[in-house]
C-alpha positions as CSV (number, residue, x, y, z in Angstrom):
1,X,9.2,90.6,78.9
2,X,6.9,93.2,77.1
3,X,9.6,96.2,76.5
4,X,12.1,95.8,73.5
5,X,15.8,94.6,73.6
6,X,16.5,97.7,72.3
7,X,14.4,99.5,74.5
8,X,15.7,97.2,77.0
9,X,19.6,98.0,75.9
10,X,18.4,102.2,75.6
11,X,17.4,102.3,79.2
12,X,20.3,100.3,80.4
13,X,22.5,103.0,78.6
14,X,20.7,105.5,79.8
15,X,21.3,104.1,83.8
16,X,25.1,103.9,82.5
17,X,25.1,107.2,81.7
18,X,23.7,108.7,84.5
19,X,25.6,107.0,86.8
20,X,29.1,107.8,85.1
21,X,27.3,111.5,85.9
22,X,25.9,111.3,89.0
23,X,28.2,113.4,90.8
24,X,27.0,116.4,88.6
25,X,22.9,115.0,89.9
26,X,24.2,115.4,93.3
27,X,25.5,118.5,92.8
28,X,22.7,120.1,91.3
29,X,20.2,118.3,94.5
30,X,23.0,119.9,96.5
31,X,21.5,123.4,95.5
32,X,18.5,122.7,96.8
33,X,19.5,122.4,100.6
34,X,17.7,123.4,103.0
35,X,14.8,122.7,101.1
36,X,15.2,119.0,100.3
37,X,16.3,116.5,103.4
38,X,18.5,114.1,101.5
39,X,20.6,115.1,98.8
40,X,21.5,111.9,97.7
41,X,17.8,110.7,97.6
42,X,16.7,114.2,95.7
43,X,19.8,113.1,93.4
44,X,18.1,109.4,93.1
45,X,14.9,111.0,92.2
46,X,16.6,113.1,89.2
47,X,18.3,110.1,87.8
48,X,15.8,108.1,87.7
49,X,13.4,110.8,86.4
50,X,15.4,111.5,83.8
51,X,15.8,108.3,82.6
52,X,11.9,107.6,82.9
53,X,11.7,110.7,80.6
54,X,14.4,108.8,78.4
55,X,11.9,105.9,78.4
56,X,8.8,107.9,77.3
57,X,10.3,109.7,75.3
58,X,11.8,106.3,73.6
59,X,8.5,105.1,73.5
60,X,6.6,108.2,72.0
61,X,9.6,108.4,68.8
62,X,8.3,104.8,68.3
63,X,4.9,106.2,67.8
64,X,3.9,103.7,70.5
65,X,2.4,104.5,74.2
66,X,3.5,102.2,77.3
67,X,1.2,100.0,78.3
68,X,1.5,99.5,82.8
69,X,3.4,96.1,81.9
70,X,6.0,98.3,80.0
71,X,5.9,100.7,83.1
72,X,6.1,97.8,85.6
73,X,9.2,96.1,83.7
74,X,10.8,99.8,83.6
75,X,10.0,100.1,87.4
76,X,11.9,96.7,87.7
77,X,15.0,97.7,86.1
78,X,15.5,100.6,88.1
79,X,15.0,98.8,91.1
80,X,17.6,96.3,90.0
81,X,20.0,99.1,89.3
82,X,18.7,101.1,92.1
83,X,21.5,100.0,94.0
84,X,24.7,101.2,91.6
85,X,22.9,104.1,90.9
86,X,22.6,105.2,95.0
87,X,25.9,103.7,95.1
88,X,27.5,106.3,92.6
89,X,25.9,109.1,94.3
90,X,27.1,108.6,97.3
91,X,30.9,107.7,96.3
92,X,31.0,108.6,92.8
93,X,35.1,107.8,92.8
94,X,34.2,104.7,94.3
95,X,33.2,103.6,90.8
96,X,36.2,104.4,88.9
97,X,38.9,103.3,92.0
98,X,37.3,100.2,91.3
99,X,37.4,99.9,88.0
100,X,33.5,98.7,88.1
101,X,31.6,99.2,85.1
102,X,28.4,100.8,86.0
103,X,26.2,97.4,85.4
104,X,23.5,95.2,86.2
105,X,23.9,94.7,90.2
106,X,23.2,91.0,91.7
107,X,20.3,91.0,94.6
108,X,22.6,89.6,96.8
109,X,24.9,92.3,96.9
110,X,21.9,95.1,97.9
């Protein structure tokens, strides 16, 4: 593990955010038809843009740069969350019908 706990717990608030928001993502990808394919992957891509920029930008108030283990770990996280993130795009009520709290997704439920 080379990035923080509270790095570690800053990303995983920023993933909760985003998803208790994605809706608003999808809608904004949405006004980018007929240039983009799939809205829901365009949506993806902001999300987890946005929280990579969350992540730098973490990193840089720090004073510190991200070394490609930091990047790697990051890359990790979002692909465990990648999953409740897509999820949340494409049924955004589904979340809250369900009373799920946007978390930490186990690989055998991808």
């Amino acid at each position: 593990m080379v990035i923080s706990k509270e790095n570690k717990e800053f990303i995983d608030s920023l993933i909760d955010y985003y998803i208790s928001e994605s809706e608003s993502y999808r809608q904004i990808a949405e006004n980018f038809v007929p240039e983009v394919e799939s809205v829901s992957d365009t949506a993806f891509g902001i999300i987890t843009g946005c929280v990579y920029s969350g992540f730098l930008q973490a990193y840089q108030n720090q004073q510190l740069t991200p070394g490609l283990e930091d990047v790697s770990e990051f890359n990790k996280i979002i692909k465990e969350r990648a999953p409740l993130i897509k999820k949340s795009i494409l049924e955004p009520k589904s979340l809250e019908k369900n009373d799920e709290k946007p978390s930490k997704v186990e690989k055998d439920s991808e």
